[in-house]
Each structure stands twice: as C-alpha cells, then as structure tokens.
C-alpha positions as CSV (number, residue, x, y, z in Angstrom):
1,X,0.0,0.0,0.0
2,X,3.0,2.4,1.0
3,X,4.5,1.5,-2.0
4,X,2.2,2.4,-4.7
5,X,1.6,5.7,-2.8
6,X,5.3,6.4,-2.8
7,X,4.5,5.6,-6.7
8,X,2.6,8.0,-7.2
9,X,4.3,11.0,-5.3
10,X,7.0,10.6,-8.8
11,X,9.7,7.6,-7.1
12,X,8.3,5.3,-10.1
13,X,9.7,1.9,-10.4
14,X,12.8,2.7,-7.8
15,X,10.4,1.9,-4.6
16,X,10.8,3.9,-1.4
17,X,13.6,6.1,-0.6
18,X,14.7,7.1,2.7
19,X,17.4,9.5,3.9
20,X,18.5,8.7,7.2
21,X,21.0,11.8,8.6
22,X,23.2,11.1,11.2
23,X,25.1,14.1,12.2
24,X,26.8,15.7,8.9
25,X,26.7,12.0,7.5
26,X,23.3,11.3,5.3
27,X,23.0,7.6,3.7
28,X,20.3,6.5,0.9
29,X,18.7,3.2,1.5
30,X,16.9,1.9,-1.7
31,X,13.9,-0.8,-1.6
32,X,13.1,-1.9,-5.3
33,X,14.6,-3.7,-8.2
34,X,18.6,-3.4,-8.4
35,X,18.5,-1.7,-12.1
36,X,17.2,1.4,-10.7
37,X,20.4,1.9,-8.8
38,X,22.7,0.8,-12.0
39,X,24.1,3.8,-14.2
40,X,22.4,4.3,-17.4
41,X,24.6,3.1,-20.7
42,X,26.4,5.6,-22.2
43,X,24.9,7.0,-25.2
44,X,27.0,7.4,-28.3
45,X,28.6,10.5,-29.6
46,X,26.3,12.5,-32.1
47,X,28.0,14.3,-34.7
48,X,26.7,18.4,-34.5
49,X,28.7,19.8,-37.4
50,X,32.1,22.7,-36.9
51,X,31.7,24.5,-33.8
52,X,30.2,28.1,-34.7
53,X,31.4,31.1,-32.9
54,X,28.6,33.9,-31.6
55,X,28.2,36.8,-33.9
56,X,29.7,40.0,-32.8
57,X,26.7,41.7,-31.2
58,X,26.3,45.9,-31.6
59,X,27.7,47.2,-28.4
60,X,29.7,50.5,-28.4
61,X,32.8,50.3,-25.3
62,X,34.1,53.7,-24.0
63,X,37.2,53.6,-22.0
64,X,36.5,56.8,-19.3
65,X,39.3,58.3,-18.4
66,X,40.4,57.8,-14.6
67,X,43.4,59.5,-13.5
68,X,45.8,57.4,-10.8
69,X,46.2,58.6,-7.4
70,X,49.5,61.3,-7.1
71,X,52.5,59.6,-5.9
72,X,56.0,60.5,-4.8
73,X,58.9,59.3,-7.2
74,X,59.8,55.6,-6.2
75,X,56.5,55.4,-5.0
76,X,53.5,53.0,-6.1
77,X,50.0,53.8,-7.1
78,X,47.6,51.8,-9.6
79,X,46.2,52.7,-12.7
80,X,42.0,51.7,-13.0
81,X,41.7,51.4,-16.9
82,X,37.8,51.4,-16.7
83,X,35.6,50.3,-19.8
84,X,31.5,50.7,-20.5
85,X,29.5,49.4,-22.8
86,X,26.9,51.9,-23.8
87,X,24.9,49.2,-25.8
88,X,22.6,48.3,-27.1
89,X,23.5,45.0,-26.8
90,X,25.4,42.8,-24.2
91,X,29.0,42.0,-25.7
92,X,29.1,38.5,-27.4
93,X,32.7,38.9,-28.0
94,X,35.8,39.2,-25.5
95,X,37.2,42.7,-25.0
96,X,41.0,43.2,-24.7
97,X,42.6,46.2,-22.3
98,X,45.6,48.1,-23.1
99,X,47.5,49.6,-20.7
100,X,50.4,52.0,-21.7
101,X,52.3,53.4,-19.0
102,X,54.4,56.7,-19.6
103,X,58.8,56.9,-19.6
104,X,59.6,55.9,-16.2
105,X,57.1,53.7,-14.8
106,X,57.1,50.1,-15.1
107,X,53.9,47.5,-13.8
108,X,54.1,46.0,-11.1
109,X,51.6,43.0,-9.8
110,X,49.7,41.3,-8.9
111,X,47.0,42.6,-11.4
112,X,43.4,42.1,-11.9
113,X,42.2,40.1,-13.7
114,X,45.3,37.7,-12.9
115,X,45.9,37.0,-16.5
116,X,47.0,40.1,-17.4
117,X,50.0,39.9,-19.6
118,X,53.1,43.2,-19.4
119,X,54.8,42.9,-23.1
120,X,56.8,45.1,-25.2
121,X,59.6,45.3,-22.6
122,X,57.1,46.6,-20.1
123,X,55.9,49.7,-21.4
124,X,52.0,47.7,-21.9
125,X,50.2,45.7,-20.1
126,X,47.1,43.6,-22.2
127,X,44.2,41.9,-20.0
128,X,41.4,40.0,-21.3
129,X,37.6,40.3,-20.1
130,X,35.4,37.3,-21.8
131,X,32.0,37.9,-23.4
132,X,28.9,38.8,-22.0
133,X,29.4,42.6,-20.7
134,X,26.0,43.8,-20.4
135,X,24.9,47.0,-21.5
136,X,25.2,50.1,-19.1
137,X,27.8,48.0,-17.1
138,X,31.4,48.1,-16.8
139,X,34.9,46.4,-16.6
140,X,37.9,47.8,-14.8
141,X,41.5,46.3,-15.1
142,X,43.7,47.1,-12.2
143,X,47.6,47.6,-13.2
144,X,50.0,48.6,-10.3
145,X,52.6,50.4,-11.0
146,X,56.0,51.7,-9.3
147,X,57.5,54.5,-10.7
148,X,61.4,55.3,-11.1
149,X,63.2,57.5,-8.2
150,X,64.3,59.6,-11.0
151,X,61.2,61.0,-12.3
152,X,60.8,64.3,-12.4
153,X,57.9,66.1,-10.3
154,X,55.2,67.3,-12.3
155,X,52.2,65.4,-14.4
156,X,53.5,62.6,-16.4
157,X,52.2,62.2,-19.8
158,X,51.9,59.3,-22.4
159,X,50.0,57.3,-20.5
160,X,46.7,55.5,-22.2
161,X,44.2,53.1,-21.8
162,X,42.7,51.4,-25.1
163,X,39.8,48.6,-25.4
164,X,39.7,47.0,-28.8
165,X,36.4,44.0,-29.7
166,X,34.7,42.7,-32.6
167,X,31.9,43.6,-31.3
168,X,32.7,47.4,-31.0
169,X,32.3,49.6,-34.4
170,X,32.7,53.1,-33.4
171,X,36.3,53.0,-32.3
172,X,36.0,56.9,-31.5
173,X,35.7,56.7,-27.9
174,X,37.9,53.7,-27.4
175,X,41.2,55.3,-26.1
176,X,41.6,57.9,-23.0
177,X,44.8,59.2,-22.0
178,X,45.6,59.4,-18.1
179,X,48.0,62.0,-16.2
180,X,50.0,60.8,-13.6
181,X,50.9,63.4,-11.2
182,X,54.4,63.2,-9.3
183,X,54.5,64.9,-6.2
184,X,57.1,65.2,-3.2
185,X,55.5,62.8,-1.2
186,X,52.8,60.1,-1.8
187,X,50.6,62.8,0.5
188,X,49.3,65.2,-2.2
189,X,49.8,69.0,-1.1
C-alpha cells in the first residue's frame, strides 16, 4: 500500500527512498529492483557539425578616463583602466585592455584580472575580459605600477588606456589618456 503511494508521489519503479541523517553523514537506503540503482549506458557521440562562434553583437565600449592617485617618485600607485558598454547590446565577443604606461614607470603586480600579460619590454600591459558585458555596465582592469626614483615632479604624460572588440564599431571613444601626477610625497599637497 505504502509502495504504490510512494508511486505516485513521482519515485516510479525505484520503490521507497529514505534519507536517514546522522550528524553531517546522510546515507540512501533503496527498496526496489537493483536496475534502478545501475548507471544508465552511455549514449554514443552525435556528430553536430564545426563549432560556430557567436556573432559579434552591436555594443559600443568607451574607455573613461580615470586619472591614478599622485605619488612620490619611487613610490607605487595603480592605474584603474575602466571600460562601459553603452549598448545596445550585451557583448558577445571578448574585450581586450591596453594599458600603456608613460617613460619611467614600469607595472608592477599582482594585477586584476590575474591573466593580465606586461609585453613590449614593459611599457604595456594587455588583459582580457570574456564575453557577455551587459549594456550600461562596466569592466575595470587594475595595473599597479612603481614609478622610477628619477622621475621628475610634475604630471607625467603618455599614459593611455585602449579597449579593442569585434563587437565594437565606433572606435572613437575607445582610447583615453591618463596624467600621472608626481608629487614630493605620496601625501598630495
């Protein structure tokens, strides 16, 4: 009788199931025929053609211009290379970041995201967002970086941040400069 009740609350041909819990322990007892506890056979592998990539979808990325904190010469400070999407769509593509970091100051990790490569002989650092940045949202990459004791007080020019996608068309607003400022000390006066 208990059985065909247990039936019809959706256990089907497995019979009754019971969890018994015993502190942070939990076992499955099974009453029924042994092939409801056996794996199912695998099933073979179906042929679905070349793998197709996504279409590039129609969102427009702005990189806003963020300027780092003031630092003293020898000192450290972080450069926040922020991207939006103004839209319409989300992005279907990846978006790469371009960091490049004026005479005298070289990157210095950890970065974020973690995968973010320095090349040509440090002057650049490249990092990588995947697809799927909605629009009205953004993506920031964080680069440290230390500057040289040398440096001269003042702003420091020739930095930029860039953001390059197939999914972007109006490359207008895809690079911003940044000013570092040097100052005497990290405070700024």
């Amino acid at each position: 009788m208990e059985r065909s009740s247990a039936r019809s609350r959706g256990f089907g041909g497995a019979g009754l199931v019971a969890v018994v819990a015993a502190g942070c322990a939990a076992a499955v007892l099974a009453a029924g025929p042994s092939w409801a506890l056996r794996r199912p056979d695998p099933r073979p592998v179906v042929d679905v053609g070349p793998a197709v990539a996504a279409a590039p979808s129609h969102s427009d990325l702005e990189v806003v211009r963020i300027d780092p904190d003031a630092v003293a010469p020898g000192g450290t400070t972080t450069v926040h290379a922020f991207v939006a999407n103004r839209g319409p769509d989300t992005t279907a593509s990846s978006l790469t970041v371009v960091v490049t970091l004026p005479e005298g100051v070289t990157p210095e990790g950890p970065f974020f995201p973690q995968d973010c490569e320095v090349f040509q002989n440090g002057h650049r650092v490249r990092c990588v967002f995947g697809a799927g940045l909605k629009e009205g949202r953004s993506a920031t990459a964080l680069v440290p970086v230390r500057l040289s004791p040398d440096v001269p007080l003042g702003p420091l020019d020739g930095g930029w941040v860039a953001v390059r996608s197939a999914d972007d068309k109006d490359e207008r607003n895809n690079r911003q400069p940044f000013e570092l400022r040097v100052v005497e000390t990290d405070d700024e006066s």
